[in-house]
C-alpha positions, -999 to 999 in steps of 0.1 A, spaced: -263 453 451 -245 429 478 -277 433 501 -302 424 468 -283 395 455 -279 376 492 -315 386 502 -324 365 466 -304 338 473 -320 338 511 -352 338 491 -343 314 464 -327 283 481 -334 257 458 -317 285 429 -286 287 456 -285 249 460 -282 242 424 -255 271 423 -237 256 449 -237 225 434 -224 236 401 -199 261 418 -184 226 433 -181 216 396 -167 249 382 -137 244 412 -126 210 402 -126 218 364 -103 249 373 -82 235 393 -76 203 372 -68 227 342 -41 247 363 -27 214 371 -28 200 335 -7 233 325 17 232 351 26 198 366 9 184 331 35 201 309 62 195 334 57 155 326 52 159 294 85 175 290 102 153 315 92 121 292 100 139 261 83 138 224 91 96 227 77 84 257 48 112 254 40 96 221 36 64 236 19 76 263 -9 94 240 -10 70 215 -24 41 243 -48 64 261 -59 73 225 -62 39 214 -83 33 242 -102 60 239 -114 52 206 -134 23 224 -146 46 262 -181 49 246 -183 10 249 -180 15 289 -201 43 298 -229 32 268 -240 66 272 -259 58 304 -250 85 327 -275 112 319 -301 90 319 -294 74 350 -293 111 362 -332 119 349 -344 80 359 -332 88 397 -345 122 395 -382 107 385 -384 71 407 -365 75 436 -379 48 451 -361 27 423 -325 39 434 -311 4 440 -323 -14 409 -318 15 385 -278 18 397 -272 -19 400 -287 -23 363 -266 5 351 -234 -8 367 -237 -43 357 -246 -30 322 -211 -5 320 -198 -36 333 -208 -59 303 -195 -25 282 -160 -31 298 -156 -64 291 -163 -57 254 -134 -29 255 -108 -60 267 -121 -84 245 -117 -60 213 -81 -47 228 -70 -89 234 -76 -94 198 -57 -59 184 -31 -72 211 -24 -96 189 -24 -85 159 -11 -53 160 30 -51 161 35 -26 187 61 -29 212 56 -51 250 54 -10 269 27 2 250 7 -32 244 11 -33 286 3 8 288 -31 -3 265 -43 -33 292 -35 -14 318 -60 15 306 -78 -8 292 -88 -26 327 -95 8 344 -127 10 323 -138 -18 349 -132 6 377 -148 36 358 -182 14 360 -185 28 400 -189 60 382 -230 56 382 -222 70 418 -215 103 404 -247 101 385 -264 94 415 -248 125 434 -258 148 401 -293 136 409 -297 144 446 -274 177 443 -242 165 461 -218 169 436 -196 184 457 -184 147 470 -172 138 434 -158 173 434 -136 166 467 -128 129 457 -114 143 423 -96 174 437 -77 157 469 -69 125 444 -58 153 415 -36 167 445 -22 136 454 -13 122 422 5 153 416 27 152 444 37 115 433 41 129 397 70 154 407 86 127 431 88 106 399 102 137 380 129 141 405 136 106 407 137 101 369 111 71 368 100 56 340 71 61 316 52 29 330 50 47 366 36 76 356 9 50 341 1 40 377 -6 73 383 -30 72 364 -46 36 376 -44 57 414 -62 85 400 -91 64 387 -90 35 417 -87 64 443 -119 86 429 -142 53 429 -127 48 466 -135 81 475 -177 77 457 -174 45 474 -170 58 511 -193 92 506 -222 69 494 -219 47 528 -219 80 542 -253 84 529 -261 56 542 -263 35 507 -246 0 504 -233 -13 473 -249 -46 481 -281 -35 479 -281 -28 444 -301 -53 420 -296 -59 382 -329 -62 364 -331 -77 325 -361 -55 324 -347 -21 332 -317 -26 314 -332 -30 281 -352 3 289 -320 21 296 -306 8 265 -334 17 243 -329 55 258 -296 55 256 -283 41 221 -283 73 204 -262 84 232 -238 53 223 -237 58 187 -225 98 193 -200 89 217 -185 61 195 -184 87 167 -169 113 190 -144 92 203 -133 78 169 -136 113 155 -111 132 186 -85 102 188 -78 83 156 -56 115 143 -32 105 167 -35 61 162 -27 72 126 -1 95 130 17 67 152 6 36 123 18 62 96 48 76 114 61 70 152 62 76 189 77 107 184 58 125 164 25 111 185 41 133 209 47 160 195 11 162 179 -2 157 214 14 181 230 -2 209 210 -34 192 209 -37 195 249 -33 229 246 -51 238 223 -79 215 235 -74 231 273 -105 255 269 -127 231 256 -146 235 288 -155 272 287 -184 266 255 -200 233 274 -200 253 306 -215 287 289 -243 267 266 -250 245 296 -259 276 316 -279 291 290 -294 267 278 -324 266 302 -333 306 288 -327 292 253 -356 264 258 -381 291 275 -378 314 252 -386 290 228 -426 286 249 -425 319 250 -419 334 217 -401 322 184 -383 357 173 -369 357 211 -356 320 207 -340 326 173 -324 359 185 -312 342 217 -296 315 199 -282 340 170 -264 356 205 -251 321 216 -236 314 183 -223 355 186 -207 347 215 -190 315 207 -169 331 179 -164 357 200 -145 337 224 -132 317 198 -113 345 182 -98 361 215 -84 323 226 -68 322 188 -50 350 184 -26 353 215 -24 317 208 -12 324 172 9 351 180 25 330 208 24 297 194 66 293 192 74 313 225 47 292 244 57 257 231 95 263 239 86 279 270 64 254 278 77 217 268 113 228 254 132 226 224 126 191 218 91 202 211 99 222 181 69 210 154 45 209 184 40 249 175 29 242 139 4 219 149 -9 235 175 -6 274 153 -35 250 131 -49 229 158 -64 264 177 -78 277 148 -106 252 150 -116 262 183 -145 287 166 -157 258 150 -158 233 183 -173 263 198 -202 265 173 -204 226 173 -211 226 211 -237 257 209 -250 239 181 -257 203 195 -276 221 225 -301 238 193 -307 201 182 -320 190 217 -341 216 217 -353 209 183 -351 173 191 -328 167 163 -307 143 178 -307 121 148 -292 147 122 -266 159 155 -254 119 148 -253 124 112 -236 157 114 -212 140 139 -206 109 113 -196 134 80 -169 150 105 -157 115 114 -155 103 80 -140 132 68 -113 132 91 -102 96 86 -103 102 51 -77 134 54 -57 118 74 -50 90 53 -40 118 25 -29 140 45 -6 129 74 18 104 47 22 137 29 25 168 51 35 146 87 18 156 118 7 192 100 -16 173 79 -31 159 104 -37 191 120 -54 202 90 -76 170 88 -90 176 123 -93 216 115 -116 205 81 -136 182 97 -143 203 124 -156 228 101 -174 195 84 -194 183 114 -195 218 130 -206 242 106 -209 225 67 -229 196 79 -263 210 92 -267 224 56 -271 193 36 -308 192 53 -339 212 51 -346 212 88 -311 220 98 -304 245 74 -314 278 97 -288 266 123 -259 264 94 -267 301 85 -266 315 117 -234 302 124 -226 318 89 -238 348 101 -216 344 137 -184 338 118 -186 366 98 -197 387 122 -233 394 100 -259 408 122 -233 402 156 -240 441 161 -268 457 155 -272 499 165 -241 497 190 -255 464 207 -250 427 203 -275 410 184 
């Protein structure tokens, strides 16, 4: 089997190129989720529910606003490269300068809630700070560029020596027993040091900066690509962070951290579903050339699977919820295992959600995905404001478990055309048609 699998990928090198290229990917993800749950939790519980609070709460309420920076562009700067080469300079120059506008936006909407919000000088400072990195995160369009010629294994090294380094200065700080706004320079250094690190591998390339033109022209052709792209992402970003802007405007620091805490965890192995329906996806779509009953039973498995793995993260989860959170973040962290005992159970339905966006691209459905994606917001602003003054940070957990269900699964079945998705899910979750004479549907 060793023999037949390397004489394929001998024979197959543009197959082992893009595997290499991904496998690049895979690493970094891995080992930036190993360091999340070790030198991660070891912060967290160093600043304590307080200081965590305020932490999450700023990066939250920045957040909200991220769509405004990247406007969406990255994928399509990705496909553009991919199909005019020759238009490399003009096409990244345009995109930059247009993330750039983007992040100028984010400061001019954060000056204004500066002022009228009544939050403390830290957190207001913590917010500017994050707030100015989205400049910096413009020199991202180099990443795009790297996804586009199959050398992702540059932003792969940039972001895995800078994840290394920032967590040796993350224990020195620890042992020290710096404050909070330090450990918010780490973060500035992570950001600063991975557009350094794009920076220096495209001028080993042997690209300049300087050579990169904005054009009016391209621009608005990237923008009329992209603005469904903007409108999700504003409604993702407003739908995953204004639990916790509400739980701190309703309640405090504290309880922002302890929220946050089990949200990480729970939201830890969020990358398994984008990384399984992104490499399936490409069967998915050729089965749909090929035959229809082949496309609708490979998508019945994908939505199979996701539950699958949705059930066998919640249950150890579940079972462990109070040994892991004490183990993890310490006593201080008590109500952080209620939340996050609530929190997980929505995994199935984030799992579905991602399976499911990837059947509206191939439907070309995008529209109803945004629609889908706008009931979940709603409804989770909505239960919050109910919820959270009522039943504390567990009603919050609750709002974002509904309204997962809402955009994930309850959504699609309020139209004709997306109905069939809605009931295959049905069928997934309880396990209808997942087995079918001893093999999985």
């Amino acid at each position: 089997m060793i023999g037949k699998l390397t004489k394929y990928l001998n024979n197959n090198s543009g197959f082992t190129r893009y595997l290499k290229n991904t496998s690049w990917l895979m690493t970094e993800k891995v080992v930036r989720m190993v360091i999340a749950l070790s030198i991660g939790v070891w912060v967290t519980r160093y600043l304590g529910p307080d200081q965590f609070g305020v932490l999450s709460y700023a990066q939250s309420f920045v957040g909200i606003f991220a769509a405004f920076s990247s406007l969406g562009l990255n994928d399509i700067i990705i496909r553009e490269l991919v199909k005019s080469k020759d238009q490399e300079n003009v096409l990244m120059g345009s995109a930059f300068g247009l993330q750039t506008l983007g992040s100028t936006s984010i400061m001019l909407i954060l000056s204004i809630s500066i002022l009228l919000n009544d939050n403390d000088q830290l957190t207001n400072k913590i917010i500017v700070i994050l707030g100015l990195l989205t400049f910096v995160n413009s020199f991202n369009v180099i990443t795009s560029y790297f996804h586009s010629v199959v050398k992702s294994k540059f932003y792969a090294i940039t972001g895995l020596i800078g994840v290394m380094v920032s967590s040796i200065i993350k224990v020195y700080l620890i042992l020290g027993e710096y404050s909070l706004i330090y450990f918010v320079y780490v973060l500035a250094f992570d950001v600063v040091f991975l557009a350094l690190g794009l920076m220096w591998f495209y001028r080993r390339m042997g690209h300049s900066l300087f050579s990169w033109r904005f054009s009016w022209s391209v621009s608005r052709d990237l923008l009329k690509d992209a603005w469904p792209l903007v409108l999700s992402g504003i409604i993702i970003s407003i739908y995953m962070k204004i639990d916790q802007v509400m739980i701190k405007e309703f309640m405090g620091n504290s309880d922002v951290g302890q929220y946050s805490a089990a949200v990480r965890l729970s939201e830890a192995w969020y990358f398994i579903p984008t990384i399984i329906c992104s490499s399936l996806f490409p069967a998915i779509i050729n089965a749909k050339m090929r035959n229809h009953d082949l496309y609708m039973s490979r998508l019945q498995r994908l939505y199979n699977l996701m539950v699958l793995l949705g059930v066998v993260i919640i249950l150890p989860v579940v079972f462990l919820s109070d040994w892991l959170i004490h183990f993890l973040y310490g006593a201080e962290f008590h109500l952080s295992a209620g939340v996050l005992n609530i929190h997980i159970l929505g995994s199935v339905f984030v799992f579905l959600g991602v399976a499911n966006q990837k059947w509206f691209i191939s439907e070309n459905f995008q529209a109803y995905n945004i629609v889908c994606l706008g009931f979940g917001m709603m409804s989770n602003i909505i239960l919050n404001i109910f919820l959270i003054p009522k039943y504390g940070i567990i009603g919050a957990a609750y709002a974002t478990l509904i309204s997962q269900f809402v955009a994930s699964v309850l959504a699609p079945v309020l139209f004709k055309k997306t109905r069939n998705s809605f009931l295959m899910m049905v069928h997934a979750i309880f396990f209808v048609q997942v087995f079918k004479k001893g093999k999985l549907l």
